[in-house]
N, C-alpha and C positions, 0 to 999 in steps of 0.2 A: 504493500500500500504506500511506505513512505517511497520507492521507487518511482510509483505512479502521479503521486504528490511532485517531487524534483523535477521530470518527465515533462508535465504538465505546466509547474513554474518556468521552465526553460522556454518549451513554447510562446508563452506571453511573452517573457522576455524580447525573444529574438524578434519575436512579432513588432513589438514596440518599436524595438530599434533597427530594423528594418525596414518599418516605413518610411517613403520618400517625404520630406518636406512639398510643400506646394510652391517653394521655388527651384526647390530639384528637379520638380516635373516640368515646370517653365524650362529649365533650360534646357530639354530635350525634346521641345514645341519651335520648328523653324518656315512656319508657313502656315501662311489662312487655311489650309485645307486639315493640317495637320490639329491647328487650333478647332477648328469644327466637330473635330475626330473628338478631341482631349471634351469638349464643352457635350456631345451627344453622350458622350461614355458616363459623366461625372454633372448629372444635375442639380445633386445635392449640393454642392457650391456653388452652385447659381452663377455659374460663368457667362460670360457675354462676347462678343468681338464688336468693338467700337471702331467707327469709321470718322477720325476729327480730321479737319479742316481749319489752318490758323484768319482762315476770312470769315467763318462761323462762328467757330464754336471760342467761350471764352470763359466760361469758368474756371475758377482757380485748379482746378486738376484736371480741366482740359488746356489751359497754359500751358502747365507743368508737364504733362504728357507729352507736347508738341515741343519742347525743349529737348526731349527725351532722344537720342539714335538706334536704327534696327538692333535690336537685341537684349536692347536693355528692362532688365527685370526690376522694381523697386516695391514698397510695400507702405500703403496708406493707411494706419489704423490695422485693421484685419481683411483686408482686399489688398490680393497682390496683380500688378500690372507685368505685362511684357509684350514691349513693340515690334509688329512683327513686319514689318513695312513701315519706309520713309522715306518720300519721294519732296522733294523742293524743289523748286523753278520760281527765277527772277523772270517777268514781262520787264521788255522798254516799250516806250513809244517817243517818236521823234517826229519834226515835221525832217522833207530833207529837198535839195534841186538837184537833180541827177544830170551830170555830162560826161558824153560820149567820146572817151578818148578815140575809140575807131573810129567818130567823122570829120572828131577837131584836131589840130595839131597840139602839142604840148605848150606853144604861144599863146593860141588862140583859149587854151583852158585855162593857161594863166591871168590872161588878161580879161577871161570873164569872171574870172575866181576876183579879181583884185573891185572891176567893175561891181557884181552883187556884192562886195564887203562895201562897199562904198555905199552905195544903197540903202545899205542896213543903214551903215550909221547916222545915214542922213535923213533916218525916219521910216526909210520905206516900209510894207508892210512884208513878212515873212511869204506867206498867203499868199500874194501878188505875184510877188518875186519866184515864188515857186511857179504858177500858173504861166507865168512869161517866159522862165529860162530852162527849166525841167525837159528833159531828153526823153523823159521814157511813155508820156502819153498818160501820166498820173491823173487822174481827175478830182484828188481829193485834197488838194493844196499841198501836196504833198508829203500828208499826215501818213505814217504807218499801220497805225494801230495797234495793239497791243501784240506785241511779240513775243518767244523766245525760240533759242535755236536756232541752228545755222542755215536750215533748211530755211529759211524764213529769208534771213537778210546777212550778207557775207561778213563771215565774222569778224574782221578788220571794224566792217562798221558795227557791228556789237559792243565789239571790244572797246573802241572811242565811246559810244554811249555809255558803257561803264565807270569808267572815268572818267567823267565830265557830271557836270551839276546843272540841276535844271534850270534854262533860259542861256547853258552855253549856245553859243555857234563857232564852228569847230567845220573844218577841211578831212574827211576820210578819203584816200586812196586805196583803190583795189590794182595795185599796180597788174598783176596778173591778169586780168580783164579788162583794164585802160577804162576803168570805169572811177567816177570821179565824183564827191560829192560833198555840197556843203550843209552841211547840216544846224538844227537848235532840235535840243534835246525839251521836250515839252510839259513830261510828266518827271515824276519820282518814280524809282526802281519799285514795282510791285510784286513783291517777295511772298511765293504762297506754297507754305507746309502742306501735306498731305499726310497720315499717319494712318495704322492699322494696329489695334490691341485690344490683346488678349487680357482681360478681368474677370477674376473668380476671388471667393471668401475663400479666408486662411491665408497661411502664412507659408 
């Protein structure tokens, strides 16, 4: 009997310490499908997968989440979180006058480049200036609209709207394209998080 007693105390024991923490389990959850898996299997902790947005969502531990990078596991009270995905993208927007190094000579782009700077400063309106010297057939003043990505607009001119502050005007060359542009950066950089996490009770 007392055999069956130690036997039986061993049991619990190992049992106890055996089981996994519920951030042990987090960190062997590396994807929405797998978190699906973990939250159908284990209702009793009333798990969830949360889709925040830093243009949304703003509560103080949806901030804090969004501050958070892929993998990271923390623990709120007795709800433990971990981000299973975390995707950012900066938008610009610029207005810009585009000139055609293949029609103009490298003179003729100088001395229009120099002509619209002059322009500006003498009042003119961007807008105008765009609708007057613009090469590519733009019909929107030569506004962008909210972009990001190269596929968008060649990254040379990304890369200057990075760098510059709003209400610059600012000269981008795409020397490899002979393509040529003066730009004013019109908006602030619109910086938007995207996150995916996994939330269940315990610890």
């Amino acid at each position: 009997m007392k055999n069956v007693f130690v036997i039986f105390l061993s049991m619990i024991w190992l049992n106890v310490f055996s089981q996994q923490t519920l951030t042990e389990r987090f960190q062997k959850i590396n994807s929405v499908a797998e978190a699906q898996q973990f939250a159908d299997a284990n209702p009793n902790l009333k798990p969830s997968i949360l889709k925040l947005n830093s243009q949304k969502d703003s509560t103080l531990i949806d901030k804090r989440l969004l501050r958070q990078n892929k993998g990271d596991i923390f623990s709120v009270g007795y709800v433990t979180y971990k981000v299973l995905e975390a995707t950012e993208k900066v938008a610009y927007r610029a207005s810009y006058i585009f000139l055609d190094g293949a029609s103009l000579s490298p003179t003729q782009i100088d001395s229009l480049k120099k002509l619209i700077q002059q322009k500006l400063t003498d009042g003119a309106s961007f807008d105008q200036l765009s609708e007057q010297y613009t090469m590519d057939g733009n019909t929107t003043h030569g506004d962008t609209g909210w972009f990001f990505g190269e596929e968008m607009m060649p990254k040379e001119f990304q890369d200057a709207i990075k760098n510059h502050k709003t209400g610059d005007i600012f000269f981008v060359d795409v020397s490899d394209k002979q393509w040529h542009y003066i730009v004013k950066k019109t908006y602030d950089d619109d910086d938007k998080k995207e996150i995916a996490v996994l939330k269940a009770n315990g610890r």
